[in-house]
N, CA and C atoms as a LAMMPS dump frame, in Angstrom:
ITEM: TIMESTEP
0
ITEM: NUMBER OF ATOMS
315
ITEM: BOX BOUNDS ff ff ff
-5.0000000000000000e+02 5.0000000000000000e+02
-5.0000000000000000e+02 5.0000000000000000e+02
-5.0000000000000000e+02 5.0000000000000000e+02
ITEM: ATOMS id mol type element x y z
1 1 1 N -330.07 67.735 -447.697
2 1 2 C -329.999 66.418 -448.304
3 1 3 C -331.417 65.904 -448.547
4 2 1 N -331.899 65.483 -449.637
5 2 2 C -333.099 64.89 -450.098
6 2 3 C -332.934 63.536 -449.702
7 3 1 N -334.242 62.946 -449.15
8 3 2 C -334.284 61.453 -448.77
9 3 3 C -335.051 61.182 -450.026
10 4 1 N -335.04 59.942 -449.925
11 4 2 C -336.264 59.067 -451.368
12 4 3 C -337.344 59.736 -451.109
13 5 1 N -337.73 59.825 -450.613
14 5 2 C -339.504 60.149 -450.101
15 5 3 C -339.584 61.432 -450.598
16 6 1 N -338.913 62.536 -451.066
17 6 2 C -338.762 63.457 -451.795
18 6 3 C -338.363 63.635 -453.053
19 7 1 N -337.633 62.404 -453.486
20 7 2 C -337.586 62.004 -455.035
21 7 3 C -338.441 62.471 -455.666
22 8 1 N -338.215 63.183 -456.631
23 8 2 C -338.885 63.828 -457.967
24 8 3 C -339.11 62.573 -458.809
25 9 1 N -340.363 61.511 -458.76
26 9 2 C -340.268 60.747 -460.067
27 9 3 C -340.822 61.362 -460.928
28 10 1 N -340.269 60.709 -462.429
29 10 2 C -340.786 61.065 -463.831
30 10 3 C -342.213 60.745 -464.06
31 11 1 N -342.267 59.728 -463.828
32 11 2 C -343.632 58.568 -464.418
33 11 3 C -343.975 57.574 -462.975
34 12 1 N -344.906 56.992 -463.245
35 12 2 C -345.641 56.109 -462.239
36 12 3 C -344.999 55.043 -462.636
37 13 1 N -344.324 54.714 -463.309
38 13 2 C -343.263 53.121 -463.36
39 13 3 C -342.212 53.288 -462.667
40 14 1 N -341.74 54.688 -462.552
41 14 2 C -340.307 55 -461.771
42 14 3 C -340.713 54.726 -460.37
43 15 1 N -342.059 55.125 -459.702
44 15 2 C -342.34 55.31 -458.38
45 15 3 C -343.067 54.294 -457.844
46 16 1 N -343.654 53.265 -458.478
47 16 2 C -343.655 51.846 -458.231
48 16 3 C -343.266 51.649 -457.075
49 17 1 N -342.072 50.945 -457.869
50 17 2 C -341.024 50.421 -456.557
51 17 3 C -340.95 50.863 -455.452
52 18 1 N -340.574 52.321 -455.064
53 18 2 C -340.794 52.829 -454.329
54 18 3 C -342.142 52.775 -453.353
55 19 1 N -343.387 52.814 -453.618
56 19 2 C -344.472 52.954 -453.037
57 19 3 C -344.694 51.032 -452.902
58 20 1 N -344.219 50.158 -453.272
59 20 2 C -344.395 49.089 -452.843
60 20 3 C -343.452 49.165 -451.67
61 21 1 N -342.203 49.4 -451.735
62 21 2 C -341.043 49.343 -450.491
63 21 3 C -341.788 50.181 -449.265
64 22 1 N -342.334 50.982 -449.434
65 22 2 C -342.927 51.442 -448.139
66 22 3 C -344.551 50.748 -448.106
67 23 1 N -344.6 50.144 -447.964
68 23 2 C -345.98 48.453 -447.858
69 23 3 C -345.133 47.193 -447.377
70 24 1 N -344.28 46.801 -446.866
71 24 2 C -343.276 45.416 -446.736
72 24 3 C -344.046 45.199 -446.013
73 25 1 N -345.043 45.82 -444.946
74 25 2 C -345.82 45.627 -443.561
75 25 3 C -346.993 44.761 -443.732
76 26 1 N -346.764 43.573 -443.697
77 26 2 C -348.029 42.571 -444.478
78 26 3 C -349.107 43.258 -443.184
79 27 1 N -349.639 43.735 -442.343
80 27 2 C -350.816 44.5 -441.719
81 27 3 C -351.335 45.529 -442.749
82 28 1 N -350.099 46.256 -442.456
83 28 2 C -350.458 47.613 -443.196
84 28 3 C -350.876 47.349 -445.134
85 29 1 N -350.756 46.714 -445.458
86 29 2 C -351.178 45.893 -447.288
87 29 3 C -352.503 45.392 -446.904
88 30 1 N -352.851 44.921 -445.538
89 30 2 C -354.029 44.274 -445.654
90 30 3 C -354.969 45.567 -444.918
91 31 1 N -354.698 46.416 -444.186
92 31 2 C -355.082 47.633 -444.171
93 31 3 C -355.58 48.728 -445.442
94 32 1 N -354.465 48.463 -446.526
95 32 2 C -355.162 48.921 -447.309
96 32 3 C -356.25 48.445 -448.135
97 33 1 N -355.898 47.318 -448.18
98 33 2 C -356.835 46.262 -449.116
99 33 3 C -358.662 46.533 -447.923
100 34 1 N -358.436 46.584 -446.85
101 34 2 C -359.557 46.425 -446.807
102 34 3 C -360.265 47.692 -446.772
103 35 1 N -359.538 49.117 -446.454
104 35 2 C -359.811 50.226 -446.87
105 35 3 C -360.627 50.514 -448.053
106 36 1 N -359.036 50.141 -448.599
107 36 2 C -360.047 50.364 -450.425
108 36 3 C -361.19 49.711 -450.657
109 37 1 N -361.398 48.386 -450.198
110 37 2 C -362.52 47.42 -450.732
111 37 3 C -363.933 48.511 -449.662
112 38 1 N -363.743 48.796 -448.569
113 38 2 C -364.762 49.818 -448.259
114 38 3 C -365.249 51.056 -449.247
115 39 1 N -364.336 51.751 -449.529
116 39 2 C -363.942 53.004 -449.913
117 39 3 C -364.844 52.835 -451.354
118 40 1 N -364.644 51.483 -451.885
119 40 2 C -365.421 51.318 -453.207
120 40 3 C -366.661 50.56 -452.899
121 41 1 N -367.251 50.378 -451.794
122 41 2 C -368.791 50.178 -451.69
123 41 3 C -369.413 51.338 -451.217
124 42 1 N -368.553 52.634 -450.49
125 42 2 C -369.043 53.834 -450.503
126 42 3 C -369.635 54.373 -451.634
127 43 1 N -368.759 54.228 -452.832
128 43 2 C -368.816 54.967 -453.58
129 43 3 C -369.839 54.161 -454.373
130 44 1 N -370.151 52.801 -454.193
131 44 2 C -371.601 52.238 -455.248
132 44 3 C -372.621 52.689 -454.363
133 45 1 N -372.809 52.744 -452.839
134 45 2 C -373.669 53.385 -451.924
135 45 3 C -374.378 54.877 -452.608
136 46 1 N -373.069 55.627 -453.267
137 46 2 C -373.261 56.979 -453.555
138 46 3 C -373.873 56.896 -455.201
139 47 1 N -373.282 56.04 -455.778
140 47 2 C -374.179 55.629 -456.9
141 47 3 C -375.632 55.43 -456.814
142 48 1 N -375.686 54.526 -456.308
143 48 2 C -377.097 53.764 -455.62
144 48 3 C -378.147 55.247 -454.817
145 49 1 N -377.709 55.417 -453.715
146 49 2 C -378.652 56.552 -453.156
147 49 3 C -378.197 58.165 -453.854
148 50 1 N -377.134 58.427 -454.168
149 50 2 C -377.071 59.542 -454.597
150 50 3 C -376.989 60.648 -453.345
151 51 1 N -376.476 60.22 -451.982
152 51 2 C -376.509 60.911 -450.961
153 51 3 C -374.412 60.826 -451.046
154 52 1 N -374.808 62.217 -450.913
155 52 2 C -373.343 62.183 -451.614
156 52 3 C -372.023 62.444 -449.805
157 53 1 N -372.9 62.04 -449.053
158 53 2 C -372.489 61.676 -447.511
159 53 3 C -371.171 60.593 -447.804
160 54 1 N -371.645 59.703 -448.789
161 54 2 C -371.06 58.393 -448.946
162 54 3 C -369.597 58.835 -449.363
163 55 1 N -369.773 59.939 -450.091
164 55 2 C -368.079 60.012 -450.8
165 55 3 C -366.788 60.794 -449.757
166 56 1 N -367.74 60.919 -448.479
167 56 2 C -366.716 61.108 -447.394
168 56 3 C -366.764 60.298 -446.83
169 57 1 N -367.434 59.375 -446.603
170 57 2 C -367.002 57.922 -445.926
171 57 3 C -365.968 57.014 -446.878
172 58 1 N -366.116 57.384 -448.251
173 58 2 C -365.163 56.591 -449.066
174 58 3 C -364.05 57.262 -448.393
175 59 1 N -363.796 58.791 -448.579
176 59 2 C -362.55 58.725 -448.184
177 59 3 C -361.747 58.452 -447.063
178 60 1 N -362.983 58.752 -445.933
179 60 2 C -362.289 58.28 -444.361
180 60 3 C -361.837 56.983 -444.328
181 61 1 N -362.881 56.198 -444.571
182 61 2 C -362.474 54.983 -444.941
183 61 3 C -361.135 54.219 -445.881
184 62 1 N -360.933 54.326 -446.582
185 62 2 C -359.63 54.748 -447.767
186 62 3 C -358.472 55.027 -447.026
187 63 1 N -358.409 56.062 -446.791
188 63 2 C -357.231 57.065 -446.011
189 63 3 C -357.171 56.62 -444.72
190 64 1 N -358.467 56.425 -444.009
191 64 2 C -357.983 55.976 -442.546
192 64 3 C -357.423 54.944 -442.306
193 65 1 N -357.831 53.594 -443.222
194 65 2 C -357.506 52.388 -442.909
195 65 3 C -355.739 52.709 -443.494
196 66 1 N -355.731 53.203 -443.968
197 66 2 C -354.454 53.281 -444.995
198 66 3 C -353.051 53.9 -443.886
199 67 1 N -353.482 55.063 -443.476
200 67 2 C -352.934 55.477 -442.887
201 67 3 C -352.322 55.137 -441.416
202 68 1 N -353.392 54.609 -440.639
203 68 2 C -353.525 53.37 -439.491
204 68 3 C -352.209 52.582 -439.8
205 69 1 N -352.523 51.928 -441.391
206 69 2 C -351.32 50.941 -441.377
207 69 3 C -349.939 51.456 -441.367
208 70 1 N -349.853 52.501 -442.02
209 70 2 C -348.397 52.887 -441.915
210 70 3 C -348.009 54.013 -440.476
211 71 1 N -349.077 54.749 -439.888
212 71 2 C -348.308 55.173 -438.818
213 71 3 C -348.308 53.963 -437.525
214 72 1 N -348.939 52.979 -437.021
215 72 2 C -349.062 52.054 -436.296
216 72 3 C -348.036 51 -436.464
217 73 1 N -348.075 50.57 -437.859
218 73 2 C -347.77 48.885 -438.41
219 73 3 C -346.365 49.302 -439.243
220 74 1 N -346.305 49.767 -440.363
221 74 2 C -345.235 50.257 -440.825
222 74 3 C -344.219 51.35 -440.371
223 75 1 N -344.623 52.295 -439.867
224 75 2 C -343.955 53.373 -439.307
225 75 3 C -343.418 53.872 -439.724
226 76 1 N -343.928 54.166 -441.168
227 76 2 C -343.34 55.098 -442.078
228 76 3 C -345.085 56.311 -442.353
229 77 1 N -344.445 57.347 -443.224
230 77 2 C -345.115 58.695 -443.352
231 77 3 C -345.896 58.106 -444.867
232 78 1 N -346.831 58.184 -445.219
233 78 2 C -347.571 57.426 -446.204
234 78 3 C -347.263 58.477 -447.794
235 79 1 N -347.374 57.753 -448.195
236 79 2 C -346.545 58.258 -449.616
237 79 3 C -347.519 59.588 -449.914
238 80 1 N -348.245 59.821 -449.857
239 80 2 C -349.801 60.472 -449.962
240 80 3 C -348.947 62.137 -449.696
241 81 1 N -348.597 62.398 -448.995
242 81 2 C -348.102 63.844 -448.161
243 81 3 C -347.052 64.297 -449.365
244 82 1 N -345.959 62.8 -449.747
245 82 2 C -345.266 63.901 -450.973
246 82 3 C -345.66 63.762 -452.353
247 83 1 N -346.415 62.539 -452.807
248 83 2 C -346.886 62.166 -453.979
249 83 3 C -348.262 61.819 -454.014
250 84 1 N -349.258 62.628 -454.387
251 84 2 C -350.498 62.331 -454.02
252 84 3 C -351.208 61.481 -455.306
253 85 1 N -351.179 61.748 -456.428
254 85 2 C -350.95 61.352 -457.887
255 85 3 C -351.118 60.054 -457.257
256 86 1 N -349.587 59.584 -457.795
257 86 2 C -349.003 58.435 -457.705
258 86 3 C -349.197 57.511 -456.397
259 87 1 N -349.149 57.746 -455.692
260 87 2 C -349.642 57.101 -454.446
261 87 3 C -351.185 56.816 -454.624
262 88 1 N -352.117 57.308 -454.854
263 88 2 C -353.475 57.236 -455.371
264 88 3 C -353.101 56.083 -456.425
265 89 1 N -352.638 56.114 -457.354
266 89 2 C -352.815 55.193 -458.242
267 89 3 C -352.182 54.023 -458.054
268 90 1 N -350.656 53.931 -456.981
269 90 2 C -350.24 52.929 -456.386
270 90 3 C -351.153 52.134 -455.948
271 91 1 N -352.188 52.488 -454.938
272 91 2 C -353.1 52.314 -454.286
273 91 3 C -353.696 51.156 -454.743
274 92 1 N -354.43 51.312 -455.998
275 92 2 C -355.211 50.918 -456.735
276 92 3 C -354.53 49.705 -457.422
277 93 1 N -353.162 49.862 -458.375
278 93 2 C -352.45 48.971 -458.784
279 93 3 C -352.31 47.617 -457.879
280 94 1 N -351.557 47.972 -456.302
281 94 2 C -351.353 47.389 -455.362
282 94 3 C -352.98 46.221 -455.129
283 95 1 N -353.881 47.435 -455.139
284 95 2 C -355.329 46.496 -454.746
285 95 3 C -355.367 45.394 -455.896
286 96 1 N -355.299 45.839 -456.806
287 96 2 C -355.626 44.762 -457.973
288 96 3 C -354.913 43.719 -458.116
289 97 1 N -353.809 43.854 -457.525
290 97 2 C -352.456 42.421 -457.9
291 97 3 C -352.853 41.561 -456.823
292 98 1 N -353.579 42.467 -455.534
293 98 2 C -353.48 41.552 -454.433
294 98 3 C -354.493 40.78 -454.749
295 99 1 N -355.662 41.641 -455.429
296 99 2 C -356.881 40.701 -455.7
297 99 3 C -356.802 39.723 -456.572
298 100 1 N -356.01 39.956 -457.697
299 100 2 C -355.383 38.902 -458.849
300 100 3 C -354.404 38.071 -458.201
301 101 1 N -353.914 37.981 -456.696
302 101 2 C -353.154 37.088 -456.295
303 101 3 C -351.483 37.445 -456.639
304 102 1 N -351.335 38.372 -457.538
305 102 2 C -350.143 38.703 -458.149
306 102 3 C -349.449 39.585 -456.768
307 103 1 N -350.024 39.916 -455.443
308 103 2 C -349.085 40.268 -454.368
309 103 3 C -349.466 39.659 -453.546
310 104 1 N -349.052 39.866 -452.504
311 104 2 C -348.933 38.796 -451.007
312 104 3 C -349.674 40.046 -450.296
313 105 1 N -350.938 39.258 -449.364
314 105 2 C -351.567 40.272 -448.177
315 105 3 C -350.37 40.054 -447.378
């Protein structure tokens, strides 16, 4: 038996929904938010010095905070393991609405 979390989506509009429903964890949303907001001064760090050290701190940073939230706070398996794509770009979508106010930390 296939659970959701193994759902084959088509497109990144189908899997949306989905990758917001596993975020309900207002910790784990603000986990990511502050992840990502690291994850992207790594990466102007790596701009800036060109010590390319920085683009593994983007990702520890990124992924760790991210992950923290959902095995700790949410207690779910992070979308990342079956949809890496889409979950990456969830990511990002998610950051931007929160920053535009268009989601709830």
């Amino acid at each position: 038996m296939s659970t959701i979390a193994e759902t084959k989506y088509e497109t990144f509009t189908d899997f949306y929904p989905f990758y917001l429903s596993e975020h309900s964890n207002r910790t784990c949303r603000e986990l990511h938010f502050v992840g990502s907001t690291l994850s992207l001064l790594c990466v102007a760090a790596l701009v800036l010095s060109g010590n390319f050290w920085w683009l593994l701190a983007a990702l520890l940073s990124g992924y760790g905070f991210a992950w923290v939230g959902h095995f700790v706070f949410e207690k779910n398996r992070p979308a990342t393991f079956q949809h890496p794509l889409y979950s990456f770009m969830g990511d990002w979508v998610m950051y931007w609405q929160m920053l535009k106010g268009r989601s709830a930390f």
